[in-house]
C-alpha positions in Angstrom: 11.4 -26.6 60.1 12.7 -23.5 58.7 12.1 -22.9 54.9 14.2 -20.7 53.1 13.0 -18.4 49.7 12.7 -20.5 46.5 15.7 -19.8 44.9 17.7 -21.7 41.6 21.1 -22.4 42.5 22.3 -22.7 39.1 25.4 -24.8 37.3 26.3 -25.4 33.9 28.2 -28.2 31.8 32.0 -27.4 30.8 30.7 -28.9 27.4 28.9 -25.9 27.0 31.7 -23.7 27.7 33.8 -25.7 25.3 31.6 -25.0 22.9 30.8 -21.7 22.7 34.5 -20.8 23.2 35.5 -22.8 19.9 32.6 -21.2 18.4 30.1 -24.1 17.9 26.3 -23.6 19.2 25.4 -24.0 22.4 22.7 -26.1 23.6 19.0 -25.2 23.9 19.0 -26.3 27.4 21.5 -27.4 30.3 21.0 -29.1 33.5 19.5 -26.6 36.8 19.9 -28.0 40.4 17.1 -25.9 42.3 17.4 -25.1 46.0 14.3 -26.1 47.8 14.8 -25.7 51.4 17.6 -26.3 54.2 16.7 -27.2 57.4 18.7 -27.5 61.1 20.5 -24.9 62.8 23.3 -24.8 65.7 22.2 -26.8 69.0 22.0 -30.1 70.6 18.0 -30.2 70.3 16.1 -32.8 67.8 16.5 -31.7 64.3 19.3 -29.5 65.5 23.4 -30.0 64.2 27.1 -29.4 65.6 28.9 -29.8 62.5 26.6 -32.1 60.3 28.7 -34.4 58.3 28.4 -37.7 56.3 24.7 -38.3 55.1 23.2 -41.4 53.8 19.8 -42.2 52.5 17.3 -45.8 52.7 15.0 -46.8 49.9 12.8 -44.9 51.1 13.3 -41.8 50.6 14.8 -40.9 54.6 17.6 -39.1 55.3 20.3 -40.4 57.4 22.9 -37.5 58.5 26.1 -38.1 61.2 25.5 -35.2 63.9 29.2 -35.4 64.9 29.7 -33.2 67.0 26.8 -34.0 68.7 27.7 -37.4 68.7 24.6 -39.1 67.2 23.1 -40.0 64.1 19.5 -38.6 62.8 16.9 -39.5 60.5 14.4 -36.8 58.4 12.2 -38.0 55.9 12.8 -36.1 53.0 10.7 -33.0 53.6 13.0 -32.5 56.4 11.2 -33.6 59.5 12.8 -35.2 62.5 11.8 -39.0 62.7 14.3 -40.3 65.1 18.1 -40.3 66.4 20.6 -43.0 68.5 23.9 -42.5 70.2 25.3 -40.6 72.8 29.0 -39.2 73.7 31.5 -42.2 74.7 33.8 -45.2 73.3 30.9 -48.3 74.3 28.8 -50.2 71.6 26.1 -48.2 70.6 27.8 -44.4 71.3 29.7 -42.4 69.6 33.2 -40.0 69.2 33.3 -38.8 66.2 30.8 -40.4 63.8 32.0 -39.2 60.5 29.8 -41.1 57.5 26.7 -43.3 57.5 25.0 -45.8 54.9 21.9 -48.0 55.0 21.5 -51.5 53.4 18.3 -52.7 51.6 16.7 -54.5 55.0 16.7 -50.9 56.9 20.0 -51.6 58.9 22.3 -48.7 59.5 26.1 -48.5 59.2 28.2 -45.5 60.7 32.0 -44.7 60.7 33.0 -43.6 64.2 36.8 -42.4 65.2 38.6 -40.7 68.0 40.4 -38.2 66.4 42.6 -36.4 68.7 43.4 -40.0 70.5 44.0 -42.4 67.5 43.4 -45.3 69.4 39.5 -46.3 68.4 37.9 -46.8 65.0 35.1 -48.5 64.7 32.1 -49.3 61.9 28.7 -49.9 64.3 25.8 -51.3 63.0 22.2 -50.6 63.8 18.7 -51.9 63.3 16.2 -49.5 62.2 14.8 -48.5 65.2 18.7 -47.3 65.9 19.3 -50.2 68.2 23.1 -51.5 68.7 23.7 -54.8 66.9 27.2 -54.8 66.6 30.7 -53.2 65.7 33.9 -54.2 64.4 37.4 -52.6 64.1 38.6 -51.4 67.3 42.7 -50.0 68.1 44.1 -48.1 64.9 46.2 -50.5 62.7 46.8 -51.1 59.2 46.1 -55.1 59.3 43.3 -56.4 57.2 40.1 -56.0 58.6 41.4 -53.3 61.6 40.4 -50.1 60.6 42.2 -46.6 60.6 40.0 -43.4 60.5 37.4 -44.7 58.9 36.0 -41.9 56.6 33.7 -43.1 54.1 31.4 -46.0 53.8 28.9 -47.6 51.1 27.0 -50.6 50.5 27.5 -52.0 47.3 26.0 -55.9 45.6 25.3 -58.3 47.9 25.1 -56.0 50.5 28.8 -55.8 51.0 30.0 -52.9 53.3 32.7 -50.5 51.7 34.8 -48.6 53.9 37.3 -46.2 53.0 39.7 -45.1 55.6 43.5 -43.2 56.2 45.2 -46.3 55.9 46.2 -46.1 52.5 42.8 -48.5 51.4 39.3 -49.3 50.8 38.1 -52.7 52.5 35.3 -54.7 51.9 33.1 -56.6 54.6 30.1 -58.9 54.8 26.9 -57.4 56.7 28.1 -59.2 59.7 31.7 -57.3 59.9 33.7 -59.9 58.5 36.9 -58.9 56.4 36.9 -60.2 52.6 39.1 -57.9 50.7 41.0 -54.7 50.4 42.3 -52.8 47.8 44.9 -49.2 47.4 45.5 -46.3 45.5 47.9 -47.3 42.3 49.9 -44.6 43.4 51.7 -46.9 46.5 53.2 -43.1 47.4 49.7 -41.9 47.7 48.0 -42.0 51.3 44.3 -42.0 52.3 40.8 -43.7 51.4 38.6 -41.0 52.0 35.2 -41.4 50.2 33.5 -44.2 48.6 29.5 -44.6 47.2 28.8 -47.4 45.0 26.3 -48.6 42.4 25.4 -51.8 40.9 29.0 -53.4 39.7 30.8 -50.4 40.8 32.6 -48.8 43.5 33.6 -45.2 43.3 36.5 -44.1 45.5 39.0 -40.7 46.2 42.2 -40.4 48.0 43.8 -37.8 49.6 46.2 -37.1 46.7 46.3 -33.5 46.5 45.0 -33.1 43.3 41.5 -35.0 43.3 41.1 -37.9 40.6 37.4 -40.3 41.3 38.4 -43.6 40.5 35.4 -46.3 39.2 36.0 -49.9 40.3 34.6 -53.3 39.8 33.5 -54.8 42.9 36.6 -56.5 44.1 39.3 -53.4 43.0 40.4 -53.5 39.3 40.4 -50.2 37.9 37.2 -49.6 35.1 38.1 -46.2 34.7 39.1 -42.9 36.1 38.4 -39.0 36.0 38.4 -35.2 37.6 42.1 -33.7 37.6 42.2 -30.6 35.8 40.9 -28.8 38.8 37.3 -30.4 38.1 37.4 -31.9 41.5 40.0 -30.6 44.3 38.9 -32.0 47.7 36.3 -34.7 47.7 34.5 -34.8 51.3 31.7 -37.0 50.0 30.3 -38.9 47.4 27.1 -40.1 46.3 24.9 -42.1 42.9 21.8 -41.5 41.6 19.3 -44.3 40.4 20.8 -44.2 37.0 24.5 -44.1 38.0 25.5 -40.6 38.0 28.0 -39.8 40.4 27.9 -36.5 43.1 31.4 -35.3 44.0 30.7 -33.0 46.7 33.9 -30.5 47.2 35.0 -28.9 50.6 37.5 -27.0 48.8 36.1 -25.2 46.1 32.6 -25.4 47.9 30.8 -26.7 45.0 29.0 -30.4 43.9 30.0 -32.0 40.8 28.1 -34.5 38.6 29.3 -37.0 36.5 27.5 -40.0 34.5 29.1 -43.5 34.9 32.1 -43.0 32.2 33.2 -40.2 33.9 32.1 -36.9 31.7 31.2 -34.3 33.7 27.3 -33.1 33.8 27.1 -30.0 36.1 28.2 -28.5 39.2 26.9 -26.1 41.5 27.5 -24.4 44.7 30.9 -22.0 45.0 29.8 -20.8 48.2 26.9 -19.1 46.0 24.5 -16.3 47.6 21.9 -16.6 50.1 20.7 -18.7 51.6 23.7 -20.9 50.7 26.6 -18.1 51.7 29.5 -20.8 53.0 28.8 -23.9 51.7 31.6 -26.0 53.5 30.5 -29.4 52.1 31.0 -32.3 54.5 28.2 -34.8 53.5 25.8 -35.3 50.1 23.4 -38.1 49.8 20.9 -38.7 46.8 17.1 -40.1 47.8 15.2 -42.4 46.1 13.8 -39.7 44.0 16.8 -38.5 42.6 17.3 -35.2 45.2 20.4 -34.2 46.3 21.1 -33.8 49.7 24.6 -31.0 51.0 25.2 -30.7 54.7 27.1 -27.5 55.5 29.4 -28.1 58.1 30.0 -24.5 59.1 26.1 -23.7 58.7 25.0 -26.6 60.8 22.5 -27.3 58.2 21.3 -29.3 55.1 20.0 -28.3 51.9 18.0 -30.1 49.2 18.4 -29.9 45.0 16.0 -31.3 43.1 16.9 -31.5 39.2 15.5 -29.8 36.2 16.0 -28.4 32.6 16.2 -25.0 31.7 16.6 -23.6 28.5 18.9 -21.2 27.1 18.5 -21.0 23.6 18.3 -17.3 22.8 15.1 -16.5 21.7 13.7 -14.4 18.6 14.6 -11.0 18.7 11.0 -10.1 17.1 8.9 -11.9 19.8 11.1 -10.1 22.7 11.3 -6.7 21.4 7.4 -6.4 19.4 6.1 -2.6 19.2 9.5 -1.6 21.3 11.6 1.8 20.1 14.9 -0.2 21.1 16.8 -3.3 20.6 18.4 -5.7 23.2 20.8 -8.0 21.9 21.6 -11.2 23.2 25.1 -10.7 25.6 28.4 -12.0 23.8 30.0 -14.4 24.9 27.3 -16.8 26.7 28.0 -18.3 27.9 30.5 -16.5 29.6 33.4 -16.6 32.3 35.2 -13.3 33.1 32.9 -10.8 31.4 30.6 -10.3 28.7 29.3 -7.7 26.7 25.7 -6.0 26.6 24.7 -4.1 23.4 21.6 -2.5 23.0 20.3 0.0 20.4 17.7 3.3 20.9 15.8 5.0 18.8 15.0 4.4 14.8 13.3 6.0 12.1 9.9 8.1 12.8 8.1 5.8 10.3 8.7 2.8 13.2 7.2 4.2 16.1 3.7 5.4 16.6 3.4 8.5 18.5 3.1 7.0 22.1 6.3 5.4 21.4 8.0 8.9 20.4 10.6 10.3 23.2 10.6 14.3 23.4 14.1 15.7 22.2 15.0 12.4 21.4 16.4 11.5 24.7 15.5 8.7 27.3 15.8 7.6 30.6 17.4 3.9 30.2 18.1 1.3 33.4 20.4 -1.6 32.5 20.4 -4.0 34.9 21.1 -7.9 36.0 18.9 -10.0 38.4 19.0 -13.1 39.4 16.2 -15.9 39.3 14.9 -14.5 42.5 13.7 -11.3 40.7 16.2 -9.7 42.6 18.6 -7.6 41.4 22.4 -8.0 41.7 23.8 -5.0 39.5 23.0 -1.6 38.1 25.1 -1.2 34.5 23.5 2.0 33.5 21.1 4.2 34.8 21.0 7.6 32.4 19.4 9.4 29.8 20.6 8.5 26.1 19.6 9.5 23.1 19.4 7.7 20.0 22.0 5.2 18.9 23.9 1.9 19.3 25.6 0.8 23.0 27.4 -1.2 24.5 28.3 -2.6 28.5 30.2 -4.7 30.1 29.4 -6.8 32.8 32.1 -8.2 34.7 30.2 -11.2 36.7 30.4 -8.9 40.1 27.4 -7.5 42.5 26.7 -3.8 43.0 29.2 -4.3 45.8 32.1 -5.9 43.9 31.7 -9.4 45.2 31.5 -12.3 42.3 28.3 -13.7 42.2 27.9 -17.5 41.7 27.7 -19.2 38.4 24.0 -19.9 36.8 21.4 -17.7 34.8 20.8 -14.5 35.6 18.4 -12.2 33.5 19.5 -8.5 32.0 16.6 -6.3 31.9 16.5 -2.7 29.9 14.3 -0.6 30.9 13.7 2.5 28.4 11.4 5.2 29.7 8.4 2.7 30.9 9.2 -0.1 28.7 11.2 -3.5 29.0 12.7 -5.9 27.5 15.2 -9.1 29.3 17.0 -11.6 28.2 19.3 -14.4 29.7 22.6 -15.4 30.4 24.7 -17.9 31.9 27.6 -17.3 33.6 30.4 -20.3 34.6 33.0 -19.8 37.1 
């Protein structure tokens, strides 16, 4: 397996934006979704992808991902080693056209959405023992009937191991294990068109439709509406959708190339992604999947590839200007706003009275060399602000959110350092796009 550098891939609440823009405090800490590794790569080998797409995951801990163009289905355990893959290229039990999204029940059997999608004439759910052996499928010739399927996009299973299946017939359908029909359910918008993505969690079913602008609906098990959320641009094209063991929701977003999370009532938590740096340049979300421990699975489409998060807490409280700046001739102050969107502002202060330095800590003439610059939680730095000799006083920078080389970096925390002659001094900030 390939390992990329440890890296944090960085995302912070809109409730913290909110706040700092109507002038409240912000939070002493916000949620970090840290990269750990990808693994796959372009080919038709083991472990290898052609356009990894809808992931599921098993109790536990294994990783289920639809190799579509490939025409298989493969399972890593969840350091990213191949165990196993079924199917082959065709339109018999047991192969595959275009599998598009996979789920496992409790009892280790495997469910995959399959379609032809240039002929139209074959959709199909086919189910699999754990080993990958066929066991059966239903569906068959596009139709809109009850219990015929229509591009089948996105599947789940949900209590009493009822199969979810959202497809481009204007529905989501329920089944039993065994692939009979027991109920279906639209989009309260009769004009709009499109199941695409469904997850569930104990007494809920989350769904999307292909509405143009994205709303995540949360359902009781048999349809009726609990409650429902995104618009506003929060959520713009949902390819997947996954839960966590306590009922958070992952929304992830071909579109804007990001995830969202979301607790079950709908506020948002975090996001992350937006095509972000390396080793995460495009992003092109097709599948997301949550293990048994909580990590967050992405497939990248484009990159033939999938990445793992795992959650943690970072803080960003600012800290004492004393305990950052002991025995230093200058000042950095903490950047205003942050957090901050479009640009923020970087004041620092040189020099003071004679009586506050010792002698090692006096500058000839007064004058410095300074270095202002931003890095990124790799240690590695993404912008030079200043690089000169100053001489005593108060100063201020601006930093626009862009990279040495004018591209916008990704939102998360990045660290501003000053350097003054041989001494430094950093501080954080947090930057939301």
């Amino acid at each position: 397996m390939r390992y990329a550098r440890w890296w944090l891939c960085i995302a912070v609440t809109i409730g913290i934006l909110m706040l700092a823009a109507e002038g409240h405090s912000v939070p002493d800490s916000t949620e970090v979704y840290e990269f750990v590794f990808w693994f796959g790569g372009q080919g038709p080998d083991p472990g290898e992808f052609n356009g990894p797409n809808g992931m599921g995951s098993d109790w536990r801990g294994n990783l289920y991902v639809c190799d579509s163009g490939n025409h298989r289905v493969q399972k890593f355990d969840n350091l990213g080693n191949f165990l196993m893959m079924f199917g082959e290229e065709g339109a018999e039990p047991g192969q595959f056209i275009w599998a598009v999204d996979v789920a496992v029940d409790e009892e280790g059997f495997i469910y995959v959405c399959d379609y032809d999608r240039y002929e139209g004439d074959s959709s199909w759910v086919q189910k699999f023992d754990s080993l990958g052996n066929f066991v059966l499928r239903w569906g068959g010739a596009d139709s809109h009937e009850p219990g015929d399927l229509d591009w089948p996009q996105g599947i789940a299973i949900g209590d009493s191991q009822y199969v979810f299946v959202g497809d481009l017939g204007y529905r989501i359908q329920r089944f039993t294990p065994d692939g009979e029909f027991d109920a279906l359910w639209t989009h309260p918008d009769t004009t709009a068109h499109g199941g695409r993505s469904v997850a569930t969690y104990p007494g809920s079913v989350y769904t999307t439709w292909a509405t143009g602008e994205d709303y995540v609906f949360r359902h009781d098990p048999v349809g009726n509406i609990i409650l429902s959320f995104g618009g506003g641009g929060l959520v713009d094209f949902v390819s997947d959708l996954a839960t966590d063991s306590h009922g958070n929701l992952y929304c992830g977003d071909w579109w804007q190339r990001r995830i969202s999370k979301f607790d079950s009532l709908g506020n948002f938590v975090t996001m992350w992604g937006s095509g972000g740096p390396q080793p995460w340049p495009s992003l092109d979300i097709a599948g997301i999947a949550v293990d048994a421990h909580d990590a967050v699975y992405v497939s990248d489409f484009t990159q033939d590839r999938v990445a793992k998060y795992r959650r943690t807490v970072v803080s960003v409280k600012d800290e004492p200007q004393g305990s950052l700046e002991l025995h230093t001739p200058f000042q950095l102050r903490q950047n205003c706003p942050n957090p901050f969107s479009a640009q923020t502002v970087i004041s620092y202060a040189i020099g003071g009275a004679a009586s506050e330095r010792s002698p090692a800590e006096t500058y000839e003439g007064g004058v410095v060399n300074v270095h202002l610059a931003v890095y990124n939680l790799l240690g590695q730095q993404v912008r030079t602000l200043l690089h000169e000799r100053q001489g005593p006083g108060e100063y201020s920078v601006v930093w626009d959110g862009r990279s040495d080389d004018g591209r916008r970096v990704a939102s998360g925390i990045y660290t501003y350092q000053l350097q003054v002659d041989d001494q430094v001094v950093r501080r954080r900030s947090v930057l939301i796009r």
